[in-house]
LOVEX-973487 format. One record per residue (C-alpha): residue in three letters; x, y, z. Coordinates in steps of 0.05 Angstrom, whole numbers, padded with zeros to 5 digits. Example, Ala and Ser with C-alpha at 12.3 -4.5 7.8 and 13.67 -1.06 7.14 Angstrom:
// LOVEX-973487
REC  residuo       X       Y       Z
REC      ALA   00246  -00090   00156
REC      SER   00273  -00021   00143
***
This chain:
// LOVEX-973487
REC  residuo       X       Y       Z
REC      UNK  -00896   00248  -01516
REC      UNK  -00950   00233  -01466
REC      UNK  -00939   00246  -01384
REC      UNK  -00920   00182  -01349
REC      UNK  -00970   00199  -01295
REC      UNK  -01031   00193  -01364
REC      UNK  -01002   00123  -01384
REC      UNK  -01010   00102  -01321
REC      UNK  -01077   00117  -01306
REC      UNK  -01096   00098  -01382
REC      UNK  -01073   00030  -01356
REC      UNK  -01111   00027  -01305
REC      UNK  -01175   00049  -01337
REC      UNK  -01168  -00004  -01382
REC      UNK  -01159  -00063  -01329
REC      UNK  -01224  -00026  -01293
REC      UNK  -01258  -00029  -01355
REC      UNK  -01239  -00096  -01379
REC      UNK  -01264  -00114  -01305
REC      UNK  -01323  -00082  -01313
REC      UNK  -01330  -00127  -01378
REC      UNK  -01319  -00193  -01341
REC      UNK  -01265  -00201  -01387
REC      UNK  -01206  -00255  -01369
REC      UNK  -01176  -00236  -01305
REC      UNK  -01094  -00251  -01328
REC      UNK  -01123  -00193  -01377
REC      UNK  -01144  -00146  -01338
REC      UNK  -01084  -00159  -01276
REC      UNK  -01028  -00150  -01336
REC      UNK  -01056  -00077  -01345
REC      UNK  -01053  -00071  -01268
REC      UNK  -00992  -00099  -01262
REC      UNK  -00962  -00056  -01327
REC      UNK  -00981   00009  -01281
REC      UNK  -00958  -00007  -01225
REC      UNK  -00882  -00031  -01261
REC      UNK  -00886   00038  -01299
REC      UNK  -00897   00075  -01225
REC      UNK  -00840   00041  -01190
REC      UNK  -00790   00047  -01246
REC      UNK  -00794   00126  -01241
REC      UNK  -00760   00167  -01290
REC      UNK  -00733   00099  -01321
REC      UNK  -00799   00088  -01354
REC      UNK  -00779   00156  -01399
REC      UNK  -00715   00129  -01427
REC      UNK  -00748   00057  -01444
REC      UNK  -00805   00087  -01470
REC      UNK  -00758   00133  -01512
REC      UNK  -00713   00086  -01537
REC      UNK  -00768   00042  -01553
REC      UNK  -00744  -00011  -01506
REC      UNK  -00810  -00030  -01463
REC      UNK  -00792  -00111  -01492
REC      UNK  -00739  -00104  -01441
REC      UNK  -00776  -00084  -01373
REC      UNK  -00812  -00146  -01343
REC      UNK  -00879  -00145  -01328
REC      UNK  -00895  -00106  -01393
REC      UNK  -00921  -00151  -01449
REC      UNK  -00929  -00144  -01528
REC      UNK  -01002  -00119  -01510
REC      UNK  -00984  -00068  -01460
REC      UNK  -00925  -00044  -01510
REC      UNK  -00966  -00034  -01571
REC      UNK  -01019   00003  -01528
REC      UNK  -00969   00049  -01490
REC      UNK  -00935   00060  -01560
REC      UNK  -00994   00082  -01592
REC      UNK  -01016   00125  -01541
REC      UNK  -00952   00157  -01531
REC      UNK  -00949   00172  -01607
REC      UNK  -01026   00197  -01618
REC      UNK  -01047   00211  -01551
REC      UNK  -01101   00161  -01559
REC      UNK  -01114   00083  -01544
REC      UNK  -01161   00046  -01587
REC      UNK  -01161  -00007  -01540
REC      UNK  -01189   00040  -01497
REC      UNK  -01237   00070  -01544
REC      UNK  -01265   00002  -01566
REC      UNK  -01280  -00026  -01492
REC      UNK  -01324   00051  -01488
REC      UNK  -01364   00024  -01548
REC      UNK  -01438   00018  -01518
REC      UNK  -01421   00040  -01442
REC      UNK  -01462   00104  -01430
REC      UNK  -01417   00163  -01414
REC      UNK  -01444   00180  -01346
REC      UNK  -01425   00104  -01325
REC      UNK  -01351   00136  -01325
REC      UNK  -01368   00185  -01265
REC      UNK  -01386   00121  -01223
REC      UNK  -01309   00089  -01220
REC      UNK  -01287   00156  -01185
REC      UNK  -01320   00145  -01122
REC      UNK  -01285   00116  -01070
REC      UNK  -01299   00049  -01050
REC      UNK  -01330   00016  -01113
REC      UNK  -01301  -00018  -01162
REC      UNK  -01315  -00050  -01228
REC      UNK  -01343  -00110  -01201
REC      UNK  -01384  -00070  -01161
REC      UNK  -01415  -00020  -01209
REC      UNK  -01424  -00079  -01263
REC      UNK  -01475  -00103  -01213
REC      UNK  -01508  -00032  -01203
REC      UNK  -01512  -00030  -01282
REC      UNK  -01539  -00097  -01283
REC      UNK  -01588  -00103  -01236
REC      UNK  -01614  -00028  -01224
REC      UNK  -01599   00005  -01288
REC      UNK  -01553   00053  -01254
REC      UNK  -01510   00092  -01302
REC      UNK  -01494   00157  -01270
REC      UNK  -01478   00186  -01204
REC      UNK  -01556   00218  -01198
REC      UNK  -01582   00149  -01206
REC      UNK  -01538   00122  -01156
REC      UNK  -01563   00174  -01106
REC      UNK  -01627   00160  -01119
REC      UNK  -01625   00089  -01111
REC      UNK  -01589   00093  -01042
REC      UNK  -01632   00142  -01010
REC      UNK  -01698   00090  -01041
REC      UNK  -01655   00037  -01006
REC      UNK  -01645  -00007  -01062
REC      UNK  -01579  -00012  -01054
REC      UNK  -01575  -00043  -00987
REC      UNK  -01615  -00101  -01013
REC      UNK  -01568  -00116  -01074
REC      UNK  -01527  -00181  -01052
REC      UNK  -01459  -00154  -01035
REC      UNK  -01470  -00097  -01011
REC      UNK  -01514  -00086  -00953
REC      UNK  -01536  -00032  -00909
REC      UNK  -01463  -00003  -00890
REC      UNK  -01438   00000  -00951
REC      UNK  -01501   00038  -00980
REC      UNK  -01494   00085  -00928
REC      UNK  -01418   00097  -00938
REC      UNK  -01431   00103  -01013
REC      UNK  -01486   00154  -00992
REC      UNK  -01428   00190  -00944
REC      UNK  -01381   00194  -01005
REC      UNK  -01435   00223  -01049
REC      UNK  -01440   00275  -01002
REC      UNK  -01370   00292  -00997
REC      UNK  -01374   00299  -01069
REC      UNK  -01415   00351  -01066
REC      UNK  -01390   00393  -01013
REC      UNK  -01317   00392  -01052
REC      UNK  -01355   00411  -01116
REC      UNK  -01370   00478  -01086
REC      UNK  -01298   00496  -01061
REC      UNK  -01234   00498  -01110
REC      UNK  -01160   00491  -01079
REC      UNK  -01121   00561  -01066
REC      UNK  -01075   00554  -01124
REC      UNK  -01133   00540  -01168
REC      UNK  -01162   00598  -01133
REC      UNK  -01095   00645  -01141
REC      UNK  -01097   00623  -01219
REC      UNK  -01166   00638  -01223
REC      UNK  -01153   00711  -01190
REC      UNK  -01093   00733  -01223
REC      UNK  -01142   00714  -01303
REC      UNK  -01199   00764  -01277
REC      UNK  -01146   00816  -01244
REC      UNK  -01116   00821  -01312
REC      UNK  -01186   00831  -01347
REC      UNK  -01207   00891  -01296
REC      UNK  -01135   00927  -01308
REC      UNK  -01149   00927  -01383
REC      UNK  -01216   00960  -01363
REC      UNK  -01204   01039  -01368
REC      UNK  -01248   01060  -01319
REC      UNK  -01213   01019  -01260
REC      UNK  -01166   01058  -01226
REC      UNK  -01145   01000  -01160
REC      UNK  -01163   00932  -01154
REC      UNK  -01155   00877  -01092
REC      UNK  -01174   00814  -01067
REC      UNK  -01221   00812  -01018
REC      UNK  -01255   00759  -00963
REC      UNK  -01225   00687  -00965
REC      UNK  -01173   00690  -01022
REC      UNK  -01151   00747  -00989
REC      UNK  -01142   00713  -00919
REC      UNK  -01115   00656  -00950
REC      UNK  -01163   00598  -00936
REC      UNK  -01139   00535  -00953
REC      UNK  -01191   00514  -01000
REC      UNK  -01245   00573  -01031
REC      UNK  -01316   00583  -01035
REC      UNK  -01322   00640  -01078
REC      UNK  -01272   00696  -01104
REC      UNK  -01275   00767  -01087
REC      UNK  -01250   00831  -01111
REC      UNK  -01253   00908  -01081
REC      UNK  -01249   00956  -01148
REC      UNK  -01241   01037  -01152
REC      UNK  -01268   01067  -01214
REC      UNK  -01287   01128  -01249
REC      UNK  -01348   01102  -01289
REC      UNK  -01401   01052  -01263
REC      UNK  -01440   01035  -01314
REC      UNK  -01380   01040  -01362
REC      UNK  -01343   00988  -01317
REC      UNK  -01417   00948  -01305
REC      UNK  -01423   00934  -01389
REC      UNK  -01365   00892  -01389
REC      UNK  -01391   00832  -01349
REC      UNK  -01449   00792  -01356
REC      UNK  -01480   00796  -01283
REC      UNK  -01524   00734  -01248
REC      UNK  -01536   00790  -01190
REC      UNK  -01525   00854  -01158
REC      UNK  -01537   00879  -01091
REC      UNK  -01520   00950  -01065
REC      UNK  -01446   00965  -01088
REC      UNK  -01431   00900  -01106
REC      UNK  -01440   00853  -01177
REC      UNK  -01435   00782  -01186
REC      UNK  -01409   00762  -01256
REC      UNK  -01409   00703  -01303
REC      UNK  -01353   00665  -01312
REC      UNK  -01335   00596  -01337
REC      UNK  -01303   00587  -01263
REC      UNK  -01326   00527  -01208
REC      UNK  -01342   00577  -01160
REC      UNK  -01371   00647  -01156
REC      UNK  -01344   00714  -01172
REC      UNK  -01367   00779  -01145
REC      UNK  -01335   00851  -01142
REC      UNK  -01348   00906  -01090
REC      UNK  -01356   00973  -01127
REC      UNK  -01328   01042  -01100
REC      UNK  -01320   01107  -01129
REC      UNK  -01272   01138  -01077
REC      UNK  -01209   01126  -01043
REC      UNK  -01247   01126  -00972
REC      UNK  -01296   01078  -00991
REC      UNK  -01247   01032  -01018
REC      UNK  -01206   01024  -00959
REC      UNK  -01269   01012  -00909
REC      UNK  -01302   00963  -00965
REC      UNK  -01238   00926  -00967
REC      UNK  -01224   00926  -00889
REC      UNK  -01294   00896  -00884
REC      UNK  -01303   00851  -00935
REC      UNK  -01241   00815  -00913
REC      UNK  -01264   00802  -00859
REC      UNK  -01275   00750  -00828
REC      UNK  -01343   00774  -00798
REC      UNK  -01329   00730  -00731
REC      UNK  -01257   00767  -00733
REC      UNK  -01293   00831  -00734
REC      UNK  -01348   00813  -00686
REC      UNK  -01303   00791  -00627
REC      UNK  -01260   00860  -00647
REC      UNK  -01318   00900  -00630
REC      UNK  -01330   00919  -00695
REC      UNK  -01374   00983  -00715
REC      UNK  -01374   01009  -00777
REC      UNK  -01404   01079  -00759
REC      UNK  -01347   01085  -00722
REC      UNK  -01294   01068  -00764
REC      UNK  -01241   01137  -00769
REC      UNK  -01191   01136  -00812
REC      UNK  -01154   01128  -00886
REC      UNK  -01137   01060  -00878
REC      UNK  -01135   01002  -00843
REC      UNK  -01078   01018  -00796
REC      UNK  -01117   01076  -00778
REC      UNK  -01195   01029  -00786
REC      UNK  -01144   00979  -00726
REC      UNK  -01129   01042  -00678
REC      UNK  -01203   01068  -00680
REC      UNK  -01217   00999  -00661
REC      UNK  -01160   01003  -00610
REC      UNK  -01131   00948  -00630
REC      UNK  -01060   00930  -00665
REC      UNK  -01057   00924  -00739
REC      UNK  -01077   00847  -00757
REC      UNK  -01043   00825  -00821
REC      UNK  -01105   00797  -00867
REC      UNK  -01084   00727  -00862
REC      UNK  -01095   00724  -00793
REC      UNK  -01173   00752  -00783
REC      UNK  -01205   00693  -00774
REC      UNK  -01244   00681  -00713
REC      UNK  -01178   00631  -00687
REC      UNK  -01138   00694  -00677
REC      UNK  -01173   00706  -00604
REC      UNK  -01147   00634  -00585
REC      UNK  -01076   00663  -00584
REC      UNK  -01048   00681  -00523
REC      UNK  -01032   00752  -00514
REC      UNK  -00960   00742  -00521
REC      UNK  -00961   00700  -00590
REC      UNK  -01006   00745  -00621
REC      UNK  -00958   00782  -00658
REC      UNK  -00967   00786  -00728
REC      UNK  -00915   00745  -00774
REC      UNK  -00866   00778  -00820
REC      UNK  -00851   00720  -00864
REC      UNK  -00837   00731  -00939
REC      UNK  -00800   00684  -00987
REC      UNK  -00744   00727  -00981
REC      UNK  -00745   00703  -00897
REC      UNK  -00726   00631  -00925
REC      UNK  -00656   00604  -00928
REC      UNK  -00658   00530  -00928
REC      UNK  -00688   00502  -00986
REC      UNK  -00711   00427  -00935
REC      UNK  -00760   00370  -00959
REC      UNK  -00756   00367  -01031
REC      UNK  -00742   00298  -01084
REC      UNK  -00701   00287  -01150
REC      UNK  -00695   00244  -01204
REC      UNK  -00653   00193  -01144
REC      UNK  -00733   00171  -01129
REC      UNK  -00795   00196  -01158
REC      UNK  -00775   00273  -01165
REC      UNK  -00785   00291  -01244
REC      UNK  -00722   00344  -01243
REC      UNK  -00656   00331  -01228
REC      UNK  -00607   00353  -01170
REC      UNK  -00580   00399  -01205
REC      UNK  -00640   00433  -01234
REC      UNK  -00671   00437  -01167
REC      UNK  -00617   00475  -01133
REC      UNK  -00611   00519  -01201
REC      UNK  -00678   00541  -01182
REC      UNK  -00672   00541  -01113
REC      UNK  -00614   00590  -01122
REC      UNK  -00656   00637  -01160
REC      UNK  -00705   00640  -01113
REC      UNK  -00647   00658  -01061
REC      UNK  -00641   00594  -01014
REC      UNK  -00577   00594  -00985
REC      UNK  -00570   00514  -00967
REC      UNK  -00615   00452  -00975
REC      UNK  -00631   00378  -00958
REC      UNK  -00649   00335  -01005
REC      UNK  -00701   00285  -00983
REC      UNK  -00716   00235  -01038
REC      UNK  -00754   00173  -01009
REC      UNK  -00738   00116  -00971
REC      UNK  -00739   00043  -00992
REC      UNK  -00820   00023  -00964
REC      UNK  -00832   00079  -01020
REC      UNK  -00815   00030  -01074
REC      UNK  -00880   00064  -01114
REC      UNK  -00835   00126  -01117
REC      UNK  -00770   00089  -01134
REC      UNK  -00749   00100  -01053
REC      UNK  -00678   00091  -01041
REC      UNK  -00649   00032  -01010
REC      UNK  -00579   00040  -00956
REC      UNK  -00536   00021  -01019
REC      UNK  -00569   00083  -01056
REC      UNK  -00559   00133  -01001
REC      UNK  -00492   00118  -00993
REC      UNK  -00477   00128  -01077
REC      UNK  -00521   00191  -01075
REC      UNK  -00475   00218  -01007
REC      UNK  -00417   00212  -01043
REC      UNK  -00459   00246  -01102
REC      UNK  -00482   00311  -01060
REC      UNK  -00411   00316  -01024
REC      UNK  -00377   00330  -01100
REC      UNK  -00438   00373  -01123
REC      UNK  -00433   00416  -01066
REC      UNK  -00356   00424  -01057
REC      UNK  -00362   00441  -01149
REC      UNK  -00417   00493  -01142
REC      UNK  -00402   00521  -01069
REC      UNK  -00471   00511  -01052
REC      UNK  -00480   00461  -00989
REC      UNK  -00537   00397  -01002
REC      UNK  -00544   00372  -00943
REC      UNK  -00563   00283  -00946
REC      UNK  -00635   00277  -00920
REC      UNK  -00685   00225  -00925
REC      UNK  -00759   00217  -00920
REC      UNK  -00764   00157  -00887
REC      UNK  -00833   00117  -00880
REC      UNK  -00861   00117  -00804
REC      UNK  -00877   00034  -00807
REC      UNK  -00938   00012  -00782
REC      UNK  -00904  -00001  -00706
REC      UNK  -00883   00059  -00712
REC      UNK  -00813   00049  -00733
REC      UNK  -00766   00085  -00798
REC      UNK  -00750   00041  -00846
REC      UNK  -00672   00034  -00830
REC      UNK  -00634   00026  -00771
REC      UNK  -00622   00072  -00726
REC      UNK  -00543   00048  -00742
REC      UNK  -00559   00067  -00808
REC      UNK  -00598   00126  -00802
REC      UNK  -00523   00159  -00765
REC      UNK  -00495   00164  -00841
REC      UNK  -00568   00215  -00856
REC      UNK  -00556   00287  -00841
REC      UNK  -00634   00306  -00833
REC      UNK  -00689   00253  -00822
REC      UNK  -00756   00269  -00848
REC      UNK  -00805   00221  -00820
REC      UNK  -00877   00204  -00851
REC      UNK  -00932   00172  -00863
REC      UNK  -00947   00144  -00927
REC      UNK  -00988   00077  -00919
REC      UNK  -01037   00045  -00871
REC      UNK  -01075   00105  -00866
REC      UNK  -01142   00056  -00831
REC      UNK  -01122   00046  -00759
REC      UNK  -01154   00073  -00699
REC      UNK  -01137   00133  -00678
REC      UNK  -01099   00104  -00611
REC      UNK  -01062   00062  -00658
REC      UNK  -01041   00126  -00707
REC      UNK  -01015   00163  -00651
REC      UNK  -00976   00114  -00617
REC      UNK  -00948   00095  -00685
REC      UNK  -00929   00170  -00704
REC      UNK  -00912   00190  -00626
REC      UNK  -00857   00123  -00637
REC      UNK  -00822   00158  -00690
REC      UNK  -00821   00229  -00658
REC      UNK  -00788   00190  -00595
REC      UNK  -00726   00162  -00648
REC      UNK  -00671   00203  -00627
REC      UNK  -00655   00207  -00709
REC      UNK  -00722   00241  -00726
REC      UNK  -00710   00317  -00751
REC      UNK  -00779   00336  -00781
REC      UNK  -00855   00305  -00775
REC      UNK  -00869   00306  -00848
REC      UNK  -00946   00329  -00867
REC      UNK  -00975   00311  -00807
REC      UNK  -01048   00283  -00803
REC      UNK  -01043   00257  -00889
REC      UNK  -01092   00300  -00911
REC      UNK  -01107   00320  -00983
REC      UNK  -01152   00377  -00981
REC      UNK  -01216   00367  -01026
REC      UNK  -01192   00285  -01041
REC      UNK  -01179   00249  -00970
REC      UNK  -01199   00270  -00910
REC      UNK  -01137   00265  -00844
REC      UNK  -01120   00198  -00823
REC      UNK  -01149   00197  -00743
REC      UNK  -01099   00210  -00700
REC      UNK  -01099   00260  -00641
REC      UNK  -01066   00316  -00654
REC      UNK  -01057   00346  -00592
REC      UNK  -01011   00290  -00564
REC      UNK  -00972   00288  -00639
REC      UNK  -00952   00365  -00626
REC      UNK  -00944   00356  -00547
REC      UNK  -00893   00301  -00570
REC      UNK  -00856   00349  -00621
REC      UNK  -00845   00388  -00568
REC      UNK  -00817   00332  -00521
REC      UNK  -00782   00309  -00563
REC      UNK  -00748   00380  -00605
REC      UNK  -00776   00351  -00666
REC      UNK  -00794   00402  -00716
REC      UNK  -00872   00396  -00762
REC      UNK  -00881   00405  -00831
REC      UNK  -00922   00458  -00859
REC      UNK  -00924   00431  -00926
REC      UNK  -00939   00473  -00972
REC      UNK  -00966   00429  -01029
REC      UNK  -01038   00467  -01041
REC      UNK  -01069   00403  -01041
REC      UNK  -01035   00394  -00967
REC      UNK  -01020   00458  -00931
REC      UNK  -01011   00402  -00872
REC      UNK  -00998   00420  -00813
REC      UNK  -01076   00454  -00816
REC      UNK  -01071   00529  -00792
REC      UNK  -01123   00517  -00737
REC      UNK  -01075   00472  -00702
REC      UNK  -01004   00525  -00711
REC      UNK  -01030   00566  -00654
REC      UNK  -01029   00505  -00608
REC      UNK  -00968   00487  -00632
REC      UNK  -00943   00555  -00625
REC      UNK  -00960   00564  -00555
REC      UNK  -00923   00489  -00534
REC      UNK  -00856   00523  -00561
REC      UNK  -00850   00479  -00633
REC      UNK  -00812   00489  -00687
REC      UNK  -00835   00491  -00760
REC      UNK  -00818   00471  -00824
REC      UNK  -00836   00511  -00886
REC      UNK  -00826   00453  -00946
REC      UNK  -00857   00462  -01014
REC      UNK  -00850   00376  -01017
REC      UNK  -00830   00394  -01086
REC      UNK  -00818   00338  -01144
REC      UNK  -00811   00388  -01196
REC      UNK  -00775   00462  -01206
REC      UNK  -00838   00493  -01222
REC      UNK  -00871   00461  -01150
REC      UNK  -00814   00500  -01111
REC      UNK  -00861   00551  -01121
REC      UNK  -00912   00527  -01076
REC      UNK  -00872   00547  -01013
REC      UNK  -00907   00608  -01015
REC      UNK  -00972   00572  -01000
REC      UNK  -00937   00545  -00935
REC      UNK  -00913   00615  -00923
REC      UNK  -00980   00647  -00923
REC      UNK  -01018   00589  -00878
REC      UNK  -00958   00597  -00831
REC      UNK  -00975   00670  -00836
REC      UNK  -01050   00653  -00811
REC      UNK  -01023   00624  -00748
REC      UNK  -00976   00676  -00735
REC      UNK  -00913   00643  -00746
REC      UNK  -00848   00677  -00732
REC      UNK  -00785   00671  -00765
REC      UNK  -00750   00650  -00701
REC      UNK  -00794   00596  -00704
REC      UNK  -00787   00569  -00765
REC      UNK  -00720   00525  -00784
REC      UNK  -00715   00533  -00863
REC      UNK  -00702   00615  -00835
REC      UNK  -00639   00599  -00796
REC      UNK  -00582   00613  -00827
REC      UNK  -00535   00552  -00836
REC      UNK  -00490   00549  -00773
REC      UNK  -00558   00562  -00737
REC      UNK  -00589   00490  -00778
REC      UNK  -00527   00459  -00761
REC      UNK  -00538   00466  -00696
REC      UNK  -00609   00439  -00706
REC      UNK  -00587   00375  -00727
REC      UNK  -00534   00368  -00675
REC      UNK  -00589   00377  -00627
REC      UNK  -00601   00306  -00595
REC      UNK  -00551   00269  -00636
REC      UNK  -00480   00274  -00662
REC      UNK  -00474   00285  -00745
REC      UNK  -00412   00291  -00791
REC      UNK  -00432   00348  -00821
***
């Protein structure tokens, strides 16, 4: 059986397409509508879908059935095939950028011939676009700005695409006999949020026995780049001694402005290993994570390096279930969580303005209470009731503050009306700091790294008011988050906030992500002192009886 998450966007390619084909409109908004029904009833949609019972959801007609039964059974639509009939592949490429539609791009095809993303370049930078009735010089020039985005993300992958990518080619050099040590090297190895390129640092025994198994595209000095079906590139540094292993790796971490503010000097570099390569530099050991050129905005005081490892966590905080759009249960979430060794947790499944992820209304907080009060007295395991409750556009949660007394740990975010200035962003985020109810600023400034660029908001005054206000930020560690941005921990750091490590998982297997968080927090330097998922639980207890008075 198909993903919920493919149904739903087959849906909506159709109604683009449909658009695109000027076909009737009630057409091409049932399709719409159909996707939008399937996202707000959740996990629901699994059990109609199952028991063959779509007839019975409103909003999904005879049409929509037969198509989501088909492609649920063959993994195919032939509605979907028949409205590709005589629409040129590349035209596909052209409903992915940001800001046209269907109505727009039928005009492109029509009247310009434009069939592919090239084309459309082309045309905007001849100015032909800006003449075309609709559209105008502003929007030529944002399509032009999006084009360019484009590009710059095409050259970077996200770091868990990056780890994946790593851990494939690590396990083709240990099969290769003549490597005797392998690492990662420059940005994978400093854990950069997004990556440029992958690098490795090998020992072996026999060059040209090692060379023969790659197909290289360059080599310079020590160092080969090789083929590879990957986005990005892929080179390895070569050494054939323990010495020269330890200084290639110490500098091809770098980062070079890390090691040109430490004084670097390679002549001058005494020792085994990059303890020793630190004291020859006279400076303390720096943990890899932490050479970037950011490091020397530290003061002194907080520049010591962090010591967090998974095994630093305790409370398993920000995560959803099956109660809203989560696609694992309570129980299997804590299972997990247990193995991992979290001692406590707080569930935080959405609120009610999240109605697109099945958020939960007062009634439904109160059943799922009484829900997480048995589970945790059965399996002597404490869930503590949290919510992750939409910051409203004035800057308000989405229940009372009456109601919010009955919620144990208040997770506030922003998940809509990402457009307004950036005055109007940070009052309306500094608001719900101020409510005396708020526990956590969840993901920050909205970005998702290589997608959407941070709402505008100043960022500054969002972490000065965290730390009015003893409200803790989120460094979530979704990899296509890792929000709050490094850059920004040391600030925060140095005004005396507290941190949140959440993996935001809606899954088991995303739990695992929380090791993302753990290495950006790394990069800023982040202590576990600092850091609330590492108290134990009297010590969280205490957090959230910090400004207000909870039945815990």
């Amino acid at each position: 059986m198909n993903d919920r998450k493919e149904i739903i966007n087959l849906l909506y390619n159709i109604a683009d397409l449909l658009e695109f084909k000027g076909e009737n409109p009630f057409k091409v908004n049932a399709f719409r509508n159909g996707a939008n029904v399937i996202r707000q009833l959740g996990d629901k949609f699994d059990s109609y879908l199952k028991e063959k019972k779509l007839g019975e959801v409103k909003g999904i007609g005879k049409g929509l059935q037969a198509v989501i039964y088909e492609f649920a059974e063959k993994g195919e639509s032939s509605e979907l095939k028949s409205l590709l009939e005589n629409i040129p592949e590349t035209l596909l490429e052209l409903f992915s950028i940001h800001g046209l539609g269907p109505k727009k791009i039928k005009i492109l095809y029509d009247e310009l011939g434009i069939k592919s993303i090239g084309e459309l370049e082309y045309a905007c930078k001849e100015n032909r676009i800006a003449l075309l009735k609709g559209f105008g010089k502003t929007t030529q020039e944002k399509i032009l700005a999006e084009l360019e985005k484009r590009k710059y993300f095409a050259k970077y992958v996200l770091l868990h695409q990056a780890d994946k990518i790593a851990s494939e080619i690590e396990s083709e050099l240990r099969s290769i006999k003549s490597v005797k040590k392998i690492s990662r090297t420059g940005e994978i190895r400093r854990i950069r949020e997004i990556i440029s390129q992958i690098d490795f640092v090998v020992l072996i025994d026999k060059e040209k026995t090692f060379i023969e198994h790659f197909d290289l595209t360059d080599k310079k000095d020590n160092r080969i780049f090789i083929k590879t079906n990957y986005q990005i590139p892929v080179s390895i540094f070569i050494t054939k001694d323990v010495e020269s292993f330890e200084k290639t790796l110490f500098t091809s971490t770098g980062s070079k402005e890390f090691l040109s503010k430490s004084g670097f000097n390679f002549v001058k570099l005494k020792g085994k290993n990059e303890q020793d390569f630190f004291k020859s530099m006279r400076m303390e050991y720096v943990i890899p994570e932490m050479r970037e050129e950011e490091y020397y905005l530290l003061q002194e005081n907080k520049r010591k390096n962090s010591e967090l490892v998974l095994g630093s966590m305790q409370g398993f905080l920000h995560f959803h279930t099956t109660f809203s759009d989560g696609r694992d249960t309570l129980d299997s979430m804590i299972s997990k969580a247990k193995e991992i060794g979290f001692k406590y947790a707080a569930v935080c499944d959405h609120s009610k303005s999240a109605f697109y992820a099945n958020g939960l209304t007062e009634e439904r907080i109160l059943e799922q209470k009484k829900i997480l009060k048995k589970f945790s007295e059965e399996n002597k395991f404490l869930v503590f009731q949290g919510i992750e409750s939409d910051i409203l556009t004035d800057g308000s949660l989405d229940y009372s503050n009456d109601f919010l007394k009955n919620i144990d740990f208040v997770v506030a975010s922003v998940h809509s009306q990402f457009n307004l200035s950036e005055a109007d962003m940070t009052k309306r985020i500094i608001c719900a700091i101020e409510n005396p109810y708020t526990d956590l600023l969840g993901h920050p400034t909205g970005r998702l790294l290589l997608s959407r660029d941070s709402y505008k908001v100043d960022v500054k005054k969002i972490i000065d008011a965290c730390a009015s206000n003893n409200v803790a930020i989120e460094i979530n560690s979704n990899p296509r988050r890792l929000d709050l941005d490094w850059r920004w921990i040391y600030y925060a750091r140095n005004k005396g906030c507290k941190f949140s490590i959440n993996a935001d998982a809606h899954s088991t297997e995303d739990i695992l992500y929380t090791e993302y968080g753990i290495s950006i927090a790394r990069k800023g330097g982040v202590r576990a002192m600092e850091v609330i998922n590492c108290f134990d639980l009297n010590e969280f207890k205490k957090f959230l009886q910090r400004k207000v008075k909870r039945n815990l």
